[in-house]
C-alpha positions as CSV (number, residue, x, y, z in Angstrom):
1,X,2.7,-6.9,59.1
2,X,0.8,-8.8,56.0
3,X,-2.7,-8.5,55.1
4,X,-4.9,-11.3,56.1
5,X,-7.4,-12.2,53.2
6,X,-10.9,-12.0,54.4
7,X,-13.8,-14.5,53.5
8,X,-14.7,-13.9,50.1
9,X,-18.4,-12.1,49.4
10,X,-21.0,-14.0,48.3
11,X,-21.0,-13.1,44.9
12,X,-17.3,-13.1,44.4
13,X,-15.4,-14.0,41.0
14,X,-13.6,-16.9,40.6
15,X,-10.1,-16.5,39.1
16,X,-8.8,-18.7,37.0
17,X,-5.3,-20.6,38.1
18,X,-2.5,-22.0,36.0
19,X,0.8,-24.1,37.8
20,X,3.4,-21.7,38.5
21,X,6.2,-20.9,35.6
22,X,10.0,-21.1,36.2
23,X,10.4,-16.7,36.4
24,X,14.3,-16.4,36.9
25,X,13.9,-12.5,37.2
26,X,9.5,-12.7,39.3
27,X,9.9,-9.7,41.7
28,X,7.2,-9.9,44.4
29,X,5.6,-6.6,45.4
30,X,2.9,-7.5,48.1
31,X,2.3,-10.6,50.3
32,X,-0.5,-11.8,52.7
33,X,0.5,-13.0,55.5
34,X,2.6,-16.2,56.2
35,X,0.8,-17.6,59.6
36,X,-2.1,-19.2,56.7
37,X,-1.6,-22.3,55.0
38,X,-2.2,-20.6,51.8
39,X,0.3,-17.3,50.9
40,X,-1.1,-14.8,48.1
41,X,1.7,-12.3,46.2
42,X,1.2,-9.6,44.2
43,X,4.3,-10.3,41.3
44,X,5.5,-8.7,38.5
45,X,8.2,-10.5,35.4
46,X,9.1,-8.9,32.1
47,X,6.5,-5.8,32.5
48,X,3.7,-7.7,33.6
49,X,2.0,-8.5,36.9
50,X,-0.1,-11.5,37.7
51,X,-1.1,-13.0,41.1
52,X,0.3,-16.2,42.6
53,X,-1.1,-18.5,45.0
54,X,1.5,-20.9,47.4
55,X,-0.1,-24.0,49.5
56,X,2.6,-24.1,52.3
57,X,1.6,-27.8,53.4
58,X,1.7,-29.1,50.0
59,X,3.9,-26.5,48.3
60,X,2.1,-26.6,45.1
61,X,2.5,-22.7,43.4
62,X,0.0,-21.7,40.9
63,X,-0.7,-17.9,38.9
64,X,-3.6,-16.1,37.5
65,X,-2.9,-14.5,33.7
66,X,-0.1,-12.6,33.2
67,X,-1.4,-8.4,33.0
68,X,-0.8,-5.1,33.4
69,X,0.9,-3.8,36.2
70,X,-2.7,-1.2,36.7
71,X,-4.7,-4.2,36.1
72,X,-2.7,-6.5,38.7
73,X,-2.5,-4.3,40.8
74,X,-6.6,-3.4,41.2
75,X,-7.0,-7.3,41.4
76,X,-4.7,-7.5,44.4
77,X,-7.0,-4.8,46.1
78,X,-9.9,-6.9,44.4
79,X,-8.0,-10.2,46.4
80,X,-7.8,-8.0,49.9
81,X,-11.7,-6.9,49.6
82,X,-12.8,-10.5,49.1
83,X,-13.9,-9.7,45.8
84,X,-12.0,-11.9,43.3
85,X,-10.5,-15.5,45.2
């Protein structure tokens, strides 16, 4: 089963979202879970991770800055704690 994302803290950091590149070889390591209207994954293309965001009513796909595969993945725990949204 996914992870749900919980209500972001009070003090949490904004990340910055860009629309969604054409990724022919995007592998997607982690997932929240499908029942929202909004799905959060955890990708990685060409050595690098980033996070991407998918609006399943309007199916508009958008992705923070492309970094390391450490640094993507501590903002995907950062993502699941509320931290970061």
């Amino acid at each position: 089963m996914s992870p749900h994302l919980p209500d972001p803290e009070p003090d949490h950091t904004r990340l910055t979202w860009f629309k969604a590149r054409k990724e022919p070889r995007r592998r997607t390591l982690a997932w929240t879970c499908h029942c929202d209207v909004v799905v959060h994954e955890l990708c990685t293309a060409g050595g690098q991770a980033f996070l991407r965001r998918t609006d399943l009513a309007t199916e508009e796909v958008y992705e923070t800055h492309r970094m390391s595969t450490r640094a993507g993945c501590a903002m995907w725990h950062a993502l699941l704690s509320g931290l970061v949204r």
